[in-house]
C-alpha positions as CSV (number, residue, x, y, z in Angstrom):
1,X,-25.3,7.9,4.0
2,X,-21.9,9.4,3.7
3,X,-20.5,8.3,0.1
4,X,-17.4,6.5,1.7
5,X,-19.1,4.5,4.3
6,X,-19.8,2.4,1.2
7,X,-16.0,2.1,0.8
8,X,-15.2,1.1,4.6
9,X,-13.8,-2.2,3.9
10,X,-11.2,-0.7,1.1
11,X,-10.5,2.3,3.8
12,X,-9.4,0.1,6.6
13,X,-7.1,-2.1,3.9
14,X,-5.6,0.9,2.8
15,X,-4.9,2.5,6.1
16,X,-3.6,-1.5,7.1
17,X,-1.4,-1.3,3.8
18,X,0.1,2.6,4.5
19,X,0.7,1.3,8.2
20,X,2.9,-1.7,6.7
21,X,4.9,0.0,4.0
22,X,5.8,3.2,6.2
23,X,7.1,0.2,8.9
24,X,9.0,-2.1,6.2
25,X,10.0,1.3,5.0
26,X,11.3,2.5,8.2
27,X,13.0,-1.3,9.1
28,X,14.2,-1.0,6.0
29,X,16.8,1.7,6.4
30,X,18.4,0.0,9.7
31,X,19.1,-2.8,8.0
32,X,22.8,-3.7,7.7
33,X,23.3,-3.6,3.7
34,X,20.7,-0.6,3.0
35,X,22.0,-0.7,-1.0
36,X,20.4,-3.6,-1.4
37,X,17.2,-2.3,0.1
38,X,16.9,0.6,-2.0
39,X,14.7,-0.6,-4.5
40,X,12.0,-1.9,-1.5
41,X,12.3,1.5,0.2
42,X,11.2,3.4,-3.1
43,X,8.3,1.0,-3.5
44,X,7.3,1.5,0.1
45,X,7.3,5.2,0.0
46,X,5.5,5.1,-3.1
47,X,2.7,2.3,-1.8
48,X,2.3,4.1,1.6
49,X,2.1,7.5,-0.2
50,X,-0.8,6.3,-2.3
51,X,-2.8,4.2,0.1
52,X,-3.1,7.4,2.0
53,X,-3.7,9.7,-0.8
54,X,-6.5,7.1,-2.2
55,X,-8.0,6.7,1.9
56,X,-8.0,10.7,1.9
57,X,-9.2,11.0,-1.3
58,X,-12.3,8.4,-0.6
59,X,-13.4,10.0,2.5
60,X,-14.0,13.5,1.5
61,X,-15.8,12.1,-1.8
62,X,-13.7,12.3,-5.1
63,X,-15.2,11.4,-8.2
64,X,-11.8,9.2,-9.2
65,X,-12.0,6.3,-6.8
66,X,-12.0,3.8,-9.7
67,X,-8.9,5.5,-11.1
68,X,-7.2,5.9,-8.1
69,X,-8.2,2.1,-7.2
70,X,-6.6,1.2,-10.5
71,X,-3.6,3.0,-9.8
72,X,-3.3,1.9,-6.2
73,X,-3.5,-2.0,-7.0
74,X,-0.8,-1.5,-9.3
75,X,1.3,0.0,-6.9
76,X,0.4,-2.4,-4.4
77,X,1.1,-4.9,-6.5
78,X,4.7,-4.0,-7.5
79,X,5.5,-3.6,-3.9
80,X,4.2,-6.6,-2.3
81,X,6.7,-8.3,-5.8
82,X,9.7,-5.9,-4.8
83,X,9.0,-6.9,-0.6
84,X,8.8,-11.0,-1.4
85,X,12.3,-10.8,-2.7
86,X,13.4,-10.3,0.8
87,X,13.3,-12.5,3.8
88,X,13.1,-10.1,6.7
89,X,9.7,-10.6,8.4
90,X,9.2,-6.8,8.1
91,X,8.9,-7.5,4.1
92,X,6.9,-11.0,3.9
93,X,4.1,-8.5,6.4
94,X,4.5,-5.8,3.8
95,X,4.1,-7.8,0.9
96,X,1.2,-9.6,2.4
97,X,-0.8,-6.3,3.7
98,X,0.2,-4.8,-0.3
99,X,-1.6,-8.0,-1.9
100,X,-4.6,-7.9,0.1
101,X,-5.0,-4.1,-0.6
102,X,-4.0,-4.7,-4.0
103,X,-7.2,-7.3,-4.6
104,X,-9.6,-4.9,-2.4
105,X,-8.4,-2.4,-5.1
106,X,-9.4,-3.9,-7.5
107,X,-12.5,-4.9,-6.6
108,X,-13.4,-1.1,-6.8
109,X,-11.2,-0.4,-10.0
């Protein structure tokens, strides 16, 4: 057995949680007063970023996963407190898809 397949449940919440932020992300800039968004557009990129670096990382077998899982749920977790500040649908799914990866995180951490 392939070391990740023991992580698929964390791999698919990631990959769920990188799909999320790079769409609040994206939503993010077309909305009208984009100032005010800046601060949930840094969190994205910085979520989305390491979801996938943590999914890529998994699959081809790092050592670090509890690190990285440490690292990610914190991450997650500041995003999914940044995106619940906002009332665009785009964030409550964000913040929702960052809390779930956040706890799957953790259980790994």
């Amino acid at each position: 057995m392939m070391s990740h397949q023991q992580h698929t449940e964390l791999l698919n919440t990631l990959h769920e949680c990188m799909e999320a932020c790079n769409h609040c992300y994206d939503a993010c800039l077309k909305e009208d007063d984009v100032k005010m968004m800046a601060s949930c557009i840094r969190t994205d990129r910085e979520c989305a970023d390491i979801c996938g670096y943590l999914e890529s990382a998994i699959t081809r077998g790092t050592p670090y996963v509890a690190e990285l899982a440490s690292v990610c749920a914190k991450i997650c977790e500041d995003c999914a407190a940044e995106c619940e500040k906002h009332d665009h649908d785009h964030c409550q799914q964000c913040a929702k898809a960052c809390r779930k990866c956040a706890e799957e995180c953790k259980k790994v951490a």
